[in-house]
N, CA, C and O of each residue as an XYZ file, in Angstrom:
664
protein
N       0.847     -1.179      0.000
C       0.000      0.000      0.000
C       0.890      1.239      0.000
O       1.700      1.362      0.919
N       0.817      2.053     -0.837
C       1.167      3.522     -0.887
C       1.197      4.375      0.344
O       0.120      4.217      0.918
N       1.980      5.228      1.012
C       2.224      6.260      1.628
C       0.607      6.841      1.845
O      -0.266      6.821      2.712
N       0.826      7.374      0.435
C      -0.548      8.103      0.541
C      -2.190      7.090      0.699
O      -3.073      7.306      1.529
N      -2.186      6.194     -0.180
C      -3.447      5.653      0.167
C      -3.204      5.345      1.963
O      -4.269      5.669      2.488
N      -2.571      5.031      2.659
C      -2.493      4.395      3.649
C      -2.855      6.166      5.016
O      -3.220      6.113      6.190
N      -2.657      6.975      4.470
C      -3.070      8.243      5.219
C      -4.398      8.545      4.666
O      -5.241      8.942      5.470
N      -4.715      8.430      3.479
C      -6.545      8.551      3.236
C      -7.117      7.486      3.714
O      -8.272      7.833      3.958
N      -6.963      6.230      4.032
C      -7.466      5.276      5.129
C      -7.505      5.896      6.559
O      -8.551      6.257      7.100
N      -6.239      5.987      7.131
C      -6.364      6.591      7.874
C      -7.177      7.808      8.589
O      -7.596      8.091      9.711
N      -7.155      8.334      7.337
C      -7.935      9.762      7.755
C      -9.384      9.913      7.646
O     -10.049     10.862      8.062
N     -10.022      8.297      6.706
C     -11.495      8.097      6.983
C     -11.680      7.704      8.025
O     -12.593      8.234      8.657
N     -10.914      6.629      8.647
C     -10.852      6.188      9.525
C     -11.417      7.024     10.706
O     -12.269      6.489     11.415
N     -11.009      8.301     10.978
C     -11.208      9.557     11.622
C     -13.177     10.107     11.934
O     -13.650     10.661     12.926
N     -13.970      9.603     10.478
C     -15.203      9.904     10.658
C     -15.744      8.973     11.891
O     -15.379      7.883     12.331
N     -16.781      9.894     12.250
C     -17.023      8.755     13.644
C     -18.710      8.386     13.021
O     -19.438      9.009     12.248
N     -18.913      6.920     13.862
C     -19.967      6.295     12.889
C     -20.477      5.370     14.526
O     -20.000      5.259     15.655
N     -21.597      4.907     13.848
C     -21.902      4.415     15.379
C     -22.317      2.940     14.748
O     -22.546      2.762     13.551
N     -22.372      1.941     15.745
C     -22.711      0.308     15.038
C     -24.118      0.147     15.532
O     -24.477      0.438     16.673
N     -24.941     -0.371     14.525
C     -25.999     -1.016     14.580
C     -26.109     -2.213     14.033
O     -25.268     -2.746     13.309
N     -27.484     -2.798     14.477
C     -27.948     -4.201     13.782
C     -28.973     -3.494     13.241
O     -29.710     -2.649     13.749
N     -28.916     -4.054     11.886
C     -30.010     -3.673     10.716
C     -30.743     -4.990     10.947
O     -30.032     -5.995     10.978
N     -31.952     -5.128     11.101
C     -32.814     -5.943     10.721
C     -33.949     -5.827      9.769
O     -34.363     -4.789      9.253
N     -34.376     -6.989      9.613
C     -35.189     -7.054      8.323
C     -35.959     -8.578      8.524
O     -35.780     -9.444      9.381
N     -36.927     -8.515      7.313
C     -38.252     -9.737      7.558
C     -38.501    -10.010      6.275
O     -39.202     -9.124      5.786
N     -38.206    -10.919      5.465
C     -38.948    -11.214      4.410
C     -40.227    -11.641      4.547
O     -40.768    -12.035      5.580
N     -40.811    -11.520      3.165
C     -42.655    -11.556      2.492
C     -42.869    -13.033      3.243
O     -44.000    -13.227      3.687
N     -41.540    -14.452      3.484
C     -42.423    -15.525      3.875
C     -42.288    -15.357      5.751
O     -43.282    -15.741      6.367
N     -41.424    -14.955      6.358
C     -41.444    -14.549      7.769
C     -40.071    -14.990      7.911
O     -39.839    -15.631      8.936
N     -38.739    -14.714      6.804
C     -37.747    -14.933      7.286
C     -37.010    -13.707      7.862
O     -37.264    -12.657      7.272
N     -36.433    -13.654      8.555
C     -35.507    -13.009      9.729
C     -34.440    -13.057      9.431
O     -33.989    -14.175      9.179
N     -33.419    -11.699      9.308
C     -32.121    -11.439      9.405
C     -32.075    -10.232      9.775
O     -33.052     -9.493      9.897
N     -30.582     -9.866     10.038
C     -29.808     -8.666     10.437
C     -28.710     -8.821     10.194
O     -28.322     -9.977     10.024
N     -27.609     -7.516     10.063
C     -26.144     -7.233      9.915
C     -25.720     -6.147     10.664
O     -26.471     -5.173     10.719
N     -24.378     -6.120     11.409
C     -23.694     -4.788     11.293
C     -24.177     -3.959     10.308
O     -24.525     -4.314      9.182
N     -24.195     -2.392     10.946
C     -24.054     -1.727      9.462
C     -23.468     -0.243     10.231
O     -23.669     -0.220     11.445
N     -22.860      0.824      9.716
C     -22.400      1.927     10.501
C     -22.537      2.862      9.580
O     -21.852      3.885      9.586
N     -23.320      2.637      8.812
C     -23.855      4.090      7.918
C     -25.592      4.589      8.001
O     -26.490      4.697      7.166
N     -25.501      4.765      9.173
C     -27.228      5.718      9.703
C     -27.462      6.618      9.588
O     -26.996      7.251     10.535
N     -27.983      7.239      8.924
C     -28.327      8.931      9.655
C     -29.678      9.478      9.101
O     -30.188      9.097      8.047
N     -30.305     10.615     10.119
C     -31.198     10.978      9.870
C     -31.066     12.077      8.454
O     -30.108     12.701      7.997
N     -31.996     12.006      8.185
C     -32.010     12.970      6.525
C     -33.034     14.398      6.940
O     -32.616     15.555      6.897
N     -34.324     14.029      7.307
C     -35.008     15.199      7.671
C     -36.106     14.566      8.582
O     -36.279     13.387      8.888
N     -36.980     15.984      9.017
C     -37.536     15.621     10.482
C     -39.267     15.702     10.647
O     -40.044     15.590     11.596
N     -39.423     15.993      8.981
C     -40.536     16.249      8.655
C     -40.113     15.962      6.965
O     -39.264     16.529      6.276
N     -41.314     14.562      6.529
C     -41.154     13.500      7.419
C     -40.030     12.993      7.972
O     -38.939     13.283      7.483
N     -40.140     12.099      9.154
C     -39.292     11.783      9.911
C     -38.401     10.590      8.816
O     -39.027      9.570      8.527
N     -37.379     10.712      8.408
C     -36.654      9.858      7.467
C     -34.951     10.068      7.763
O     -34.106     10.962      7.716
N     -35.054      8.748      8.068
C     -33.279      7.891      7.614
C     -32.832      7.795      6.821
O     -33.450      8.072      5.793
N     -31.502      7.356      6.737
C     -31.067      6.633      5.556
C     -30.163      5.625      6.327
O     -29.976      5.700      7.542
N     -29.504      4.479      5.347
C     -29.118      3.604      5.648
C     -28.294      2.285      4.744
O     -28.966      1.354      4.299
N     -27.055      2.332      4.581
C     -26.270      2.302      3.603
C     -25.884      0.735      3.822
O     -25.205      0.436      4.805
N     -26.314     -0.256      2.912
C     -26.259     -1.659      3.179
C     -25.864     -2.679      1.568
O     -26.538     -2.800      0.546
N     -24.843     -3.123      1.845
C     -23.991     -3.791      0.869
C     -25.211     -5.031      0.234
O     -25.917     -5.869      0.797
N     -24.959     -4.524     -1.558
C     -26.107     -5.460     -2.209
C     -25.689     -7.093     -2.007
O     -26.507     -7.931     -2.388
N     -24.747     -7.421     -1.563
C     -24.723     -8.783     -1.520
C     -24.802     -9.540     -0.069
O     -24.268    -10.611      0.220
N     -25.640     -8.671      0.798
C     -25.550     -9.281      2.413
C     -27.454     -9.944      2.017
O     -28.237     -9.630      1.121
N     -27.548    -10.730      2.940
C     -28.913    -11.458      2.915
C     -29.968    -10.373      3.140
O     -31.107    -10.473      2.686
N     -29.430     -9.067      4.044
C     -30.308     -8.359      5.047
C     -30.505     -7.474      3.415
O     -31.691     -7.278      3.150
N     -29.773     -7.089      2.637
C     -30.011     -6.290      1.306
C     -31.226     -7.203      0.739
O     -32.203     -6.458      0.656
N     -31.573     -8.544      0.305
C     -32.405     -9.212     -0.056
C     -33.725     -8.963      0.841
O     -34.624     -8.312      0.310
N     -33.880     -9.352      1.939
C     -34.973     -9.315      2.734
C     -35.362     -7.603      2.928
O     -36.523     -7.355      3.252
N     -34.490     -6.547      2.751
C     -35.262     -5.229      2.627
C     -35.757     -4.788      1.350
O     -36.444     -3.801      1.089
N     -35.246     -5.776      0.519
C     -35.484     -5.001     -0.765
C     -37.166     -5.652     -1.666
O     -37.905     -5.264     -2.570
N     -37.058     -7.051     -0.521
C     -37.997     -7.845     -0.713
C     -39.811     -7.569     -0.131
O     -40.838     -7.879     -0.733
N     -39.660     -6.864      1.275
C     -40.154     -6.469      2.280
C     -40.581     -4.872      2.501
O     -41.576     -4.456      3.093
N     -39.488     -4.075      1.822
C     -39.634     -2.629      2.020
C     -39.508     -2.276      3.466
O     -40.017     -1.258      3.935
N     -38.757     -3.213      4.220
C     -38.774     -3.196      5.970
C     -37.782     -3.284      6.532
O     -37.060     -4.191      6.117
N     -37.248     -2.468      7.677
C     -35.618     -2.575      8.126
C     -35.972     -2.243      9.888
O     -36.999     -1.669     10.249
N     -35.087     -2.649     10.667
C     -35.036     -2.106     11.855
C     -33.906     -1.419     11.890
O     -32.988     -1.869     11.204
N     -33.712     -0.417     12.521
C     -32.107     -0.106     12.884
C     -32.281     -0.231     14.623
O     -32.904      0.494     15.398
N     -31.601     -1.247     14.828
C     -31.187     -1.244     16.275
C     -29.849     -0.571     16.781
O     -28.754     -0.426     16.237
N     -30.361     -0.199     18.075
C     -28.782      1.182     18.452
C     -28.539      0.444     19.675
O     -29.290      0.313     20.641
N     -27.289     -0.052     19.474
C     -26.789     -0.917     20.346
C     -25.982     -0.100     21.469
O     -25.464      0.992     21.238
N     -25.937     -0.717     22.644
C     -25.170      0.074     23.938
C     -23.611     -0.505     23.857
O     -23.337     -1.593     23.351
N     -22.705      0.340     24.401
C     -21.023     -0.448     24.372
C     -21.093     -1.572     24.821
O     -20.180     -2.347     24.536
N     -22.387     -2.110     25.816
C     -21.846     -3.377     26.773
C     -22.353     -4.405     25.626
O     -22.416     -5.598     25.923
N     -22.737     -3.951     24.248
C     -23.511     -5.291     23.495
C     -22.150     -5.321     22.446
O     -22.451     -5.790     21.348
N     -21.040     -5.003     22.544
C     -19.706     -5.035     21.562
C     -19.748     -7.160     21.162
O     -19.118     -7.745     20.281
N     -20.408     -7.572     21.869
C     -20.285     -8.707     21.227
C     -21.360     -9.208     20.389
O     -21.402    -10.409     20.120
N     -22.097     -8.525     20.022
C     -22.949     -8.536     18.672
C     -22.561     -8.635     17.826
O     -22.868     -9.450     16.956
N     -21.412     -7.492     17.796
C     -20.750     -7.296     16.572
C     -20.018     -8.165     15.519
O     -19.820     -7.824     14.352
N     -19.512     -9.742     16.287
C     -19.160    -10.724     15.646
C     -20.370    -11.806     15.120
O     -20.318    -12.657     14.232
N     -21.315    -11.478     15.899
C     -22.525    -12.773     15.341
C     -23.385    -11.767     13.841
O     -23.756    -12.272     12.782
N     -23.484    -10.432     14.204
C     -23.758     -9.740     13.345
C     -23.025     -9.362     11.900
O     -23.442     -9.109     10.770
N     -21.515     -9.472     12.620
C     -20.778     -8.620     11.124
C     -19.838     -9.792     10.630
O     -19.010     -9.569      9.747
N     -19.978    -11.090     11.227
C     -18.716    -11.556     10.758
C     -19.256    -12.968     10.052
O     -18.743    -13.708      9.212
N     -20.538    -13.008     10.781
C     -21.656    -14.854      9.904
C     -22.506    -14.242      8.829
O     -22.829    -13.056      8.895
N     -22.830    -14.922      7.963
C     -23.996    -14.775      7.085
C     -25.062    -15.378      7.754
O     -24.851    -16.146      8.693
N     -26.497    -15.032      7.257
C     -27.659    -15.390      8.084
C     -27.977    -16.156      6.663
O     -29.183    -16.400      6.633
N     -27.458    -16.516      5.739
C     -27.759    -17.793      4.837
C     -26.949    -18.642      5.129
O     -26.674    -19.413      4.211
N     -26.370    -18.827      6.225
C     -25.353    -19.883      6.595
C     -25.871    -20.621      7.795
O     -25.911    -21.840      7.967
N     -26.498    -19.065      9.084
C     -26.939    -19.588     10.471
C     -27.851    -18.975     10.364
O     -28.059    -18.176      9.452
N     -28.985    -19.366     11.786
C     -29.894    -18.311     12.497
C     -29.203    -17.221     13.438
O     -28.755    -17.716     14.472
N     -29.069    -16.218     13.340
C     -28.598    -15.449     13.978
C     -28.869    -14.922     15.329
O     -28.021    -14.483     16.106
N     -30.670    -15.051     15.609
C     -31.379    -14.852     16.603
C     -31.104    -15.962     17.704
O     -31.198    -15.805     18.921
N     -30.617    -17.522     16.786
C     -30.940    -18.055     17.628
C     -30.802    -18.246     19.115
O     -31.647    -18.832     19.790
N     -29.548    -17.651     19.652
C     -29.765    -17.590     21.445
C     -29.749    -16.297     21.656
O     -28.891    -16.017     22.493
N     -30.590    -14.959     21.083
C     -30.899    -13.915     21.271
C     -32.143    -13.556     21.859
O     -33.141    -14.129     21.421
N     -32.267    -12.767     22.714
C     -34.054    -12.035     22.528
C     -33.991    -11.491     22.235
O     -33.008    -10.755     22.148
N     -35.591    -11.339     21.596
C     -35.588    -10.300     20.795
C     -37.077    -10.449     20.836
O     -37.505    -11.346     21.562
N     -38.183     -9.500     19.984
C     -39.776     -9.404     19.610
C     -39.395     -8.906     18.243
O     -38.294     -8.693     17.735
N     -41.033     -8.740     17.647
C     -40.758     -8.610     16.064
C     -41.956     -7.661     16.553
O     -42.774     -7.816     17.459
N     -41.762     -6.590     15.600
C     -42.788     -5.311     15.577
C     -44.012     -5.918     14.782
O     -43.925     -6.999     14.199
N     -44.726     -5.439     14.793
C     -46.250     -5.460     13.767
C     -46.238     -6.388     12.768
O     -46.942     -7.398     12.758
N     -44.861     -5.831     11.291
C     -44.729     -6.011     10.708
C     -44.036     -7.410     10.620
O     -44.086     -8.124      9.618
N     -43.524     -7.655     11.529
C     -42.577     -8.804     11.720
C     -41.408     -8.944     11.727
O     -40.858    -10.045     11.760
N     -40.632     -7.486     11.686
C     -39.305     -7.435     11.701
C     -38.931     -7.345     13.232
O     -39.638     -6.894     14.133
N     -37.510     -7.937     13.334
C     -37.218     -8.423     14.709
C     -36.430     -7.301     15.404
O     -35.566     -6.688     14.776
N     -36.699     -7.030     16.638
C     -35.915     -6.156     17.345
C     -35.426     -6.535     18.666
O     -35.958     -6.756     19.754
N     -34.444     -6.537     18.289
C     -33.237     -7.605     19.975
C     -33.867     -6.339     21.337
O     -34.098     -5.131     21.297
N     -33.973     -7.564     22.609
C     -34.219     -7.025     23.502
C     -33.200     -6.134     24.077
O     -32.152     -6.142     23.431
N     -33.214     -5.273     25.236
C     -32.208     -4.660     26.029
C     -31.099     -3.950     24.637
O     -29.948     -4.199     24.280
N     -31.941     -3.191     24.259
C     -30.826     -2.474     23.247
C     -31.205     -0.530     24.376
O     -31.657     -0.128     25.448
N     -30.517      0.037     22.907
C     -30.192      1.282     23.985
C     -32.022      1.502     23.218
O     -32.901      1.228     24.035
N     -32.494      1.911     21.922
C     -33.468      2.214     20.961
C     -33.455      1.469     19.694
O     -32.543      0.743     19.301
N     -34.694      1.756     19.026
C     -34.841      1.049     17.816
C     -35.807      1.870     17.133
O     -36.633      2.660     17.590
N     -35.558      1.550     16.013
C     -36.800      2.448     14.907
C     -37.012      1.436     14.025
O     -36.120      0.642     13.729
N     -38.275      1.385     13.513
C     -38.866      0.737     12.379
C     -39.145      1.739     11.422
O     -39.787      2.781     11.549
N     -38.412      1.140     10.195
C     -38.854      1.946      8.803
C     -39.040      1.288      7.715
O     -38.831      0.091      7.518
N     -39.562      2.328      6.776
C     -40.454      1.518      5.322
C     -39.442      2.360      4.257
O     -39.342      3.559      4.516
N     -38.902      2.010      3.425
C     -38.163      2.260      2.649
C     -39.163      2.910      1.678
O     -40.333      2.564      1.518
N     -38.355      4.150      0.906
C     -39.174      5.062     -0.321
C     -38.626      4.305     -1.394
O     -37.396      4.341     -1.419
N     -39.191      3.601     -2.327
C     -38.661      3.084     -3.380
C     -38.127      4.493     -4.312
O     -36.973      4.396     -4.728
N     -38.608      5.319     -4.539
C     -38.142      5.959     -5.372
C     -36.875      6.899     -4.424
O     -36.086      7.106     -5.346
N     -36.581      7.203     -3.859
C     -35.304      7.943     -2.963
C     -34.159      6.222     -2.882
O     -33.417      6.125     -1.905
N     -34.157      5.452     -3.580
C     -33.276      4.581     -3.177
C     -32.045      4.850     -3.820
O     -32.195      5.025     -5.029
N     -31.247      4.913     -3.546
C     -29.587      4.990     -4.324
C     -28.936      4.172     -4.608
O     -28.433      3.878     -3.523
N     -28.355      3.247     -5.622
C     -27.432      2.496     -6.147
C     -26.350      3.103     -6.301
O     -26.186      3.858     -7.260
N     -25.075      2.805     -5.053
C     -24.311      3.137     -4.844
C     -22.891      2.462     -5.316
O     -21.738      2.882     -5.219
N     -23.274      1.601     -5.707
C     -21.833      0.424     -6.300
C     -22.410     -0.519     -5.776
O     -23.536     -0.970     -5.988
N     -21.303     -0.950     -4.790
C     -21.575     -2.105     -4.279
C     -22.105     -2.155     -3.113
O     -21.838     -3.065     -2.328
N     -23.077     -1.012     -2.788
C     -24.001     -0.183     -1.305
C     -24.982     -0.178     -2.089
O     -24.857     -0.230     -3.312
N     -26.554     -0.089     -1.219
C     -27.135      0.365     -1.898
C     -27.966      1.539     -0.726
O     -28.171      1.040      0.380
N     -28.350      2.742     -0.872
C     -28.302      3.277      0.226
C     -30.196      3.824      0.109
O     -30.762      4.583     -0.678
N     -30.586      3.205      1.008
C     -31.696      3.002      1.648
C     -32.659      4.040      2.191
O     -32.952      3.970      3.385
N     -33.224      5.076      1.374
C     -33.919      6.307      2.819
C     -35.634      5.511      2.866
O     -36.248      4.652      2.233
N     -35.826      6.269      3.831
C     -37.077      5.434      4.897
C     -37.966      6.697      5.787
O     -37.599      7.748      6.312
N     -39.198      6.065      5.667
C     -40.398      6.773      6.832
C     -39.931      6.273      7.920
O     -40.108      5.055      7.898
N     -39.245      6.733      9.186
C     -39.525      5.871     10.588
C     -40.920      5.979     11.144
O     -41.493      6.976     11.584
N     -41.351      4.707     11.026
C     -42.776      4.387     11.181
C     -43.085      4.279     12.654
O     -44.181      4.606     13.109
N     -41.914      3.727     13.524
C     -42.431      3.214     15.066
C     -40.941      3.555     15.474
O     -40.086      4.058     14.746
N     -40.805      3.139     16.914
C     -39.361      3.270     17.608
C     -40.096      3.239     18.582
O     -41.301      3.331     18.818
N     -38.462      2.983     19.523
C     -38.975      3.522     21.191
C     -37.108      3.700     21.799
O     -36.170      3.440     21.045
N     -36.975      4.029     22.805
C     -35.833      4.095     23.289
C     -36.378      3.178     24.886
O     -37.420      3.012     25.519
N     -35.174      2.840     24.958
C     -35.305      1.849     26.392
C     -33.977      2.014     27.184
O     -33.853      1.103     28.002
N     -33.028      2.829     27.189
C     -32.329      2.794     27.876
C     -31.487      4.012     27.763
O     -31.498      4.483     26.626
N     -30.670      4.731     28.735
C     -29.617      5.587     28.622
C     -28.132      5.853     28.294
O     -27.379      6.813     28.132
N     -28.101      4.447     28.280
C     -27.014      3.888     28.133
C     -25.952      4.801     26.916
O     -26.289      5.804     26.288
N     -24.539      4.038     26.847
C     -23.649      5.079     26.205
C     -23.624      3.979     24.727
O     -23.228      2.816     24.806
N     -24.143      4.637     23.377
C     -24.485      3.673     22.425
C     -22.685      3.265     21.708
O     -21.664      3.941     21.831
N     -22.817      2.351     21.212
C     -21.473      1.594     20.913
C     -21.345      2.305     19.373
O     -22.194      2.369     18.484
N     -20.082      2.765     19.407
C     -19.333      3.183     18.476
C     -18.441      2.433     17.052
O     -18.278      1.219     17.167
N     -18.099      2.829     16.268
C     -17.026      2.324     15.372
C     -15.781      2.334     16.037
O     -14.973      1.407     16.076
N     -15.664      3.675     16.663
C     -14.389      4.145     17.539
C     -13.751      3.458     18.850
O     -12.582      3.429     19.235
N     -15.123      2.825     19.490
C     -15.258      2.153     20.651
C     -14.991      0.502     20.119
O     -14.215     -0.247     20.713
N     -15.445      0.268     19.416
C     -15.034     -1.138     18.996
C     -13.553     -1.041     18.348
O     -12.566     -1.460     18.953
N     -13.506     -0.627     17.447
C     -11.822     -0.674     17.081
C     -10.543     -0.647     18.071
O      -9.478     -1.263     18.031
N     -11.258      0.668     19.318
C     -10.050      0.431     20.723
C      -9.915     -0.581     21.763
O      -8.978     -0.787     22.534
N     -11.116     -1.214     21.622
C     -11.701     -2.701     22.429
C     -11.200     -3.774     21.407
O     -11.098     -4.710     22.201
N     -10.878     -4.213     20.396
C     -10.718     -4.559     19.780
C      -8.713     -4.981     20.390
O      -8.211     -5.941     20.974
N      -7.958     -3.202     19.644
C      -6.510     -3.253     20.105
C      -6.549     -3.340     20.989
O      -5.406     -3.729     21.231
N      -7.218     -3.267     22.222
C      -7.000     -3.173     23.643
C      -6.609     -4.701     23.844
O      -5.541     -5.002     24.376
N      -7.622     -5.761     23.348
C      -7.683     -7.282     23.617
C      -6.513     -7.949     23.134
O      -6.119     -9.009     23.619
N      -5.862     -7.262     22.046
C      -4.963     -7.931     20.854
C      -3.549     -7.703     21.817
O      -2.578     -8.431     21.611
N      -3.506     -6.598     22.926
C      -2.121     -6.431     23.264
C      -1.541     -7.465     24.838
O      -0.373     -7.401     25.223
């Protein structure tokens, strides 16, 4: 790697991003989620997200299938999500399986003891084909917050991460 590419890594590296579990429900009642660290609100009227999710993860299939996503906002003490979430495919395992969790209305699943969660319906026409992202804006239809907790970071996992390795 180059001098320079290796300081523009670096220096994205720098944006701060927070980790969630994206969930989602397909049309027959299948269930998945992924890591994902590209959230953000767009505007506040209507209340709309966005949400930036790689076309070849299962959870890209089941939203695109469904028009349905959760974003769960995970607390620092849930840093071990992050491997059942970002590192298995959910066409390989069940992901839920020794999780709690409830499924909203719609049937998309939302893990218990998180910090908040929002349910949203994707705008087909605001969708973006981004390469190999495809980036997602949405009505937040429902939510709730359940805790105060300090929500888990990109920043916070990467230093928990070197912290373990030394």
């Amino acid at each position: 790697m180059t001098q320079d590419k290796k300081k523009i890594i670096e220096s994205v590296n720098k944006i701060s991003y927070g980790l969630y579990v994206i969930t989602s429900v397909g049309n027959d009642g299948r269930i998945n989620g992924q890591i994902g660290n590209t959230v953000f609100q767009i505007t506040s009227t209507p209340m709309r997200v966005a949400v930036g999710i790689n076309k070849n993860n299962y959870t890209y299939e089941l939203i695109k299938e469904s028009g349905l996503f959760v974003i769960n906002i995970l607390k620092q003490s849930q840093i071990d999500l992050v491997p059942i979430f970002g590192l298995k495919s959910g066409r390989e395992i069940n992901k839920f399986e020794n999780l709690k969790y409830h499924k909203t209305a719609a049937g998309v699943p939302v893990l218990d003891d998180i910090l908040s969660w929002m349910e949203c319906r994707i705008v087909n026409e605001l969708t973006v084909d981004c390469g190999t992202h495809a980036l997602f804006v949405a009505d937040v239809v429902d939510g709730d917050v359940i805790t105060s907790d300090e929500p888990l970071t990109y920043k916070f996992y990467r230093d928990s991460k070197i912290k373990k390795n030394v």
